[in-house]
ROVODO-912627 format. One record per residue (C-alpha): y, x, z. Coordinates in steps of 0.2 Angstrom, whole numbers, padded with zeros to 4 digits, always signed. Each point is the difference from the previous one (the first is absolute). Layout:
N
YXZ...
# end
This chain:
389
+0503+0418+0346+0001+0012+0015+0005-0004+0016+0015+0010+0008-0004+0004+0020+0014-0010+0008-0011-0014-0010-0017+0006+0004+0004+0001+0019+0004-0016+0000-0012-0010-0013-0014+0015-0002-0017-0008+0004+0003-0018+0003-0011-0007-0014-0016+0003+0007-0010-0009+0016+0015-0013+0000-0004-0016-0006+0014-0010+0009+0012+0011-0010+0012-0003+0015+0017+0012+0001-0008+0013+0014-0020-0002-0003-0007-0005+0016-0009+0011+0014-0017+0001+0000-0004+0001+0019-0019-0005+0000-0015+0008+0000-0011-0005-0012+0001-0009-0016-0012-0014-0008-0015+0007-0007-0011-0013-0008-0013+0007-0010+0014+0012-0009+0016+0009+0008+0018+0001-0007-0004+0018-0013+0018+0010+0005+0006+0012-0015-0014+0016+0007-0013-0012-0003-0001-0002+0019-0004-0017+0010+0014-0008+0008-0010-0008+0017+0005+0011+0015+0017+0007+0006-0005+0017+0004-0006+0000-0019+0014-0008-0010+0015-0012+0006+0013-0007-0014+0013+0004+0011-0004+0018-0001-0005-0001-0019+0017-0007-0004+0009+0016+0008-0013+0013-0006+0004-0008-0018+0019+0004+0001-0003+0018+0007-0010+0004-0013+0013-0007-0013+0015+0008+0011-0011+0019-0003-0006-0004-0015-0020+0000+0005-0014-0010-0005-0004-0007+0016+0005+0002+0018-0008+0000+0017+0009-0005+0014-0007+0006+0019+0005-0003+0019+0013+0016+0000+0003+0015-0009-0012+0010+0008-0014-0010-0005+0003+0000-0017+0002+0018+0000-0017+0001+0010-0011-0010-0012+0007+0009-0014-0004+0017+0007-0018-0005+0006-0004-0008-0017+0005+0016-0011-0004+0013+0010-0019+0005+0005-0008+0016+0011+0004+0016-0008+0016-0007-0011+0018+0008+0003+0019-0009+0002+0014+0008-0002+0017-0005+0007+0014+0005+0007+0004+0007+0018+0014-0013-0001-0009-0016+0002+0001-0015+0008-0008+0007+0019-0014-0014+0001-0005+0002-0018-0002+0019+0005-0010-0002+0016-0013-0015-0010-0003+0016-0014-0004+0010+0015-0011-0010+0008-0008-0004-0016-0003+0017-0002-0009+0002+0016-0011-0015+0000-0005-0003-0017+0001+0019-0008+0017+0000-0011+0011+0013-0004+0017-0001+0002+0012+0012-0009+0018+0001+0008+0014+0007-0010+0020+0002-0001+0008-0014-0003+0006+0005-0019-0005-0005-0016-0002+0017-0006-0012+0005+0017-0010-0015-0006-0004+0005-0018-0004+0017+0005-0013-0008+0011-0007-0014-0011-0018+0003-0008-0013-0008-0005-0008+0002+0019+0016-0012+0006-0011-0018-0001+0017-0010+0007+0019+0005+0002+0009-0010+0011+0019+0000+0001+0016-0007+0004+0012-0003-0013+0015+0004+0013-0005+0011+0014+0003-0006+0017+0011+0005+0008+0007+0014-0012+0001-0008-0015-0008+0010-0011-0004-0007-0017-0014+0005-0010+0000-0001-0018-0014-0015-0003-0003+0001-0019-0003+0021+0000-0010-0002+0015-0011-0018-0009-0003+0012-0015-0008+0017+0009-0009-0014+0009-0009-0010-0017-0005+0019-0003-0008+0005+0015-0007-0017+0002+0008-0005+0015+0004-0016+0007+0020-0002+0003+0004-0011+0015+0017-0003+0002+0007-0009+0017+0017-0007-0007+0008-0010+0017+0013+0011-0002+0006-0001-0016-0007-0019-0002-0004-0007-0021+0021-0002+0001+0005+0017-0002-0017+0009-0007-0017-0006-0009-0014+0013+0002-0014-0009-0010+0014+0000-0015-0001+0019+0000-0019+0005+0003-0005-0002+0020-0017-0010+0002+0006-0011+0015+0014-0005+0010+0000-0004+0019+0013-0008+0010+0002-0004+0019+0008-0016-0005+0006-0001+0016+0017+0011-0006+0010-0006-0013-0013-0013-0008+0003-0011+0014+0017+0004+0003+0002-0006+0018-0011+0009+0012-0011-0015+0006-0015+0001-0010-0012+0015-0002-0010+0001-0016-0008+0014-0013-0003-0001-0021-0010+0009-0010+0003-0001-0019-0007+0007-0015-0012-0005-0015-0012-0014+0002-0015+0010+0002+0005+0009+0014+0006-0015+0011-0017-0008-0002-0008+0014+0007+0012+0002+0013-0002-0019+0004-0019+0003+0005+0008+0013+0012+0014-0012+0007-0015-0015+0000-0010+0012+0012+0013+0006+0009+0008-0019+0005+0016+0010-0005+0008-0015-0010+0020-0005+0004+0001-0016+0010+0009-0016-0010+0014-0001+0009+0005+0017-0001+0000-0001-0020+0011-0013+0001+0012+0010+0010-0005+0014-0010+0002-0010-0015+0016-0007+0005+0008+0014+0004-0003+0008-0020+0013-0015-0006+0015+0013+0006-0008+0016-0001+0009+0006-0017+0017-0007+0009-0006+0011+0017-0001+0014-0008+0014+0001-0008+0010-0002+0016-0013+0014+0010+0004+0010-0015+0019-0001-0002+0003+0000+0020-0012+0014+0002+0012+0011-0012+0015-0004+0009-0006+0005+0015-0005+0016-0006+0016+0005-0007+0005-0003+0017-0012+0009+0009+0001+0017-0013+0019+0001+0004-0002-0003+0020+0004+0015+0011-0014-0002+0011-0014-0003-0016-0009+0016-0006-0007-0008-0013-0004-0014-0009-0018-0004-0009+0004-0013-0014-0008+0002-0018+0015-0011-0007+0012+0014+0007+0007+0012-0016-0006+0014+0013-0018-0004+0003-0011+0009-0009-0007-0014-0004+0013-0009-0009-0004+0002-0018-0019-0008+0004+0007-0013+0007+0010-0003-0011-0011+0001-0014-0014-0012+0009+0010-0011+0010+0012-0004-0015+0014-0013+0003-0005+0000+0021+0006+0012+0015-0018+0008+0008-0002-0012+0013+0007-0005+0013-0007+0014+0015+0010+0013+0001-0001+0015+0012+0012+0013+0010+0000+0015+0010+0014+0000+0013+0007+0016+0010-0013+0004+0015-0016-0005+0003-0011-0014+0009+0014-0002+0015+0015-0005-0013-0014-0009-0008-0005-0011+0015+0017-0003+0003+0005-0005-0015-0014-0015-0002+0004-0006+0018+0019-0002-0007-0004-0010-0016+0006-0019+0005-0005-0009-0016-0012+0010-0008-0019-0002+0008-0009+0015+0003-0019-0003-0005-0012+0009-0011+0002-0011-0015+0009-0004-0015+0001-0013-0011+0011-0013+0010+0017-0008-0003+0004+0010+0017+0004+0016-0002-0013+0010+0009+0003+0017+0007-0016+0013+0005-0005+0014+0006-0013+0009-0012-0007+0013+0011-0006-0012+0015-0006-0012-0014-0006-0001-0017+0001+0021-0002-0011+0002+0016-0014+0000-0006+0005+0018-0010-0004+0014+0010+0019+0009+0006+0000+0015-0013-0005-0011-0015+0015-0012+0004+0010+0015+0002-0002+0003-0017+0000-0015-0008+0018-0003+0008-0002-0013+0012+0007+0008+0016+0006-0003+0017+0017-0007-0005-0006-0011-0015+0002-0019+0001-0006-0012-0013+0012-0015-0002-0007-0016-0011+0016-0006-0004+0002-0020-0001+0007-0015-0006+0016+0001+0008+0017+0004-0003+0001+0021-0002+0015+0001+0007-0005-0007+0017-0016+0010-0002+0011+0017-0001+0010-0006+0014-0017-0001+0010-0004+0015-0006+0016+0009+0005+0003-0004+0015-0019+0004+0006+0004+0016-0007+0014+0004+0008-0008-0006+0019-0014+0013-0003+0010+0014+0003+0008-0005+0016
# end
């Protein structure tokens, strides 16, 4: 019988590499495991005798992320940006071409770039829309790499048109989904190849553990693993437990991020000093219906973003009169956490691109958290109303 998610966050994965059967399966915090004559063989047919290779504590939480998104196998990594680093170096070569969006994550951005100049790819930038995307894809694309939500806009893309131009061109679809988290949306269900998360955000829940996932089919985490092994880019034991810990409330979370976020952007929409609110959940964003139609039963998340009356000054002031909310480029947290995307994760787009794309001088991201909405909104009004004087 299959398991729902509330269930699998919680039990997903315990039945392998705990032999104690204890409630919460030990940490492994040791180096090396006993090798006489023959190692432990782990489910890729790799030997489990060295941390940097394998730990049970970390095969435990990359089983139940690969249940959670539907994967063969998962492959858990130090942060975010290593798992998105390993991935790229493994599929792409000299000579071979990425396409993604000008709206992406700044540092995945700059590592393309960087990439580009050292070892000879391509990189192909585009408009953040699905339909700028199709119009690009060929069969010269060798890896697209996206965002299911754009940060901080919150575009949406429409992930099965986009898997099904890609099986014809033969391109391989990435898809980062920390924003959007296996709670609200599956990609691998509806075509992508793999699926990155900074497990850092939502996965944890609580900001104090920094961790990155890839999965996908079975095949591809074993050679990613040869990459990982020779990049020592493994996630440490204790921060799977955190990690893995932190998944037991994820589907409760989200709700929550979900529900509050919504209430607060009805607030925003209707607030005198607001221009205009980015929310896919919103029956005014253009992307609505998407969301709708992908996200089913869910709001889309729980970052929202706004553009307020003026510019960087109004801005400024605003973020030094929040009281409860924390002003930090994250998301992800039970705090809510307010940002300011053009001295932070949109800096690495050049001016005239974020221009375009929507991400001005007087637009704030807010991750909305875990606490009760209204005394968010009351934050939020009263900030507003001290940036004008």
């Amino acid at each position: 019988m299959e398991k729902h998610i509330q269930t699998l966050t919680i039990h997903g994965g315990k039945d392998e590499y705990e032999p104690i059967k204890s409630l919460h399966p030990p940490i492994y915090q040791t180096v090396s495991f006993e090798q006489r004559g023959k190692s432990v063989i782990t489910h890729r047919d790799t030997e489990l005798k060295y941390s940097r290779e394998e730990n049970p504590t970390v095969m435990l939480l990359e089983k139940k992320l690969a249940l959670l998104e539907e994967g063969e196998d998962a492959l858990c990594f130090a942060s975010g940006m290593s798992a998105i680093s390993t991935t790229l170096v493994h599929f792409l070569g000299k000579g071979d071409k990425i396409l993604m969006p000008y709206e992406s994550y700044g540092t995945t951005q700059k590592l393309v770039k960087r990439l580009a100049e050292k070892f000879g790819i391509e990189p192909v930038f585009v408009f953040p829309d699905t339909e700028e995307i199709l119009k690009r894809l060929d069969k010269d694309i060798k890896v697209l790499f996206l965002e299911t939500i754009t940060n901080p806009t919150l575009k949406v893309f429409d992930i099965p048109r986009i898997a099904e131009a890609c099986k014809e061109t033969g391109t391989t679809f990435i898809v980062d989904n920390t924003f959007a988290t296996p709670v609200l949306y599956k990609p691998l269900r509806d075509g992508a190849n793999v699926v990155i998360h900074s497990l850092t955000k939502y996965m944890v829940g609580h900001a104090d553990a920094v961790g990155g996932a890839v999965i996908g089919d079975l095949a591809t985490t074993k050679e990613l693993w040869d990459w990982r092994n020779n990049f020592g880019g493994i996630l440490a034991p204790f921060e799977a437990f955190l990690i893995d810990r932190g998944l037991k409330t994820l589907e409760l979370r989200m709700r929550r991020h979900c529900e509050n976020a919504l209430k607060v952007a009805r607030f925003l929409k209707n607030h005198p000093k607001v221009e205009e609110v980015l929310y896919p959940s919103l029956p005014e964003s253009p992307y609505h219906d998407l969301a709708k139609k992908l996200f089913k039963d869910y709001c889309a998340g729980g970052v929202l973003s706004f553009k307020i009356k003026g510019g960087r000054d109004e801005v400024i002031k605003f973020l030094q009169n929040l009281k409860m909310i924390f002003t930090s480029p994250s998301f992800g947290a039970p705090e809510t956490i307010a940002s300011y995307p053009v001295i932070s994760a949109a800096k690495q787009i050049p001016p005239e691109i974020r221009e375009k794309i929507g991400i001005t001088e007087n637009l704030i991201r807010l991750a909305v958290g875990l606490e009760n909405a209204e005394d968010i909104i009351a934050d939020l009004e009263q900030a507003l109303e001290k940036a004008y004087k």
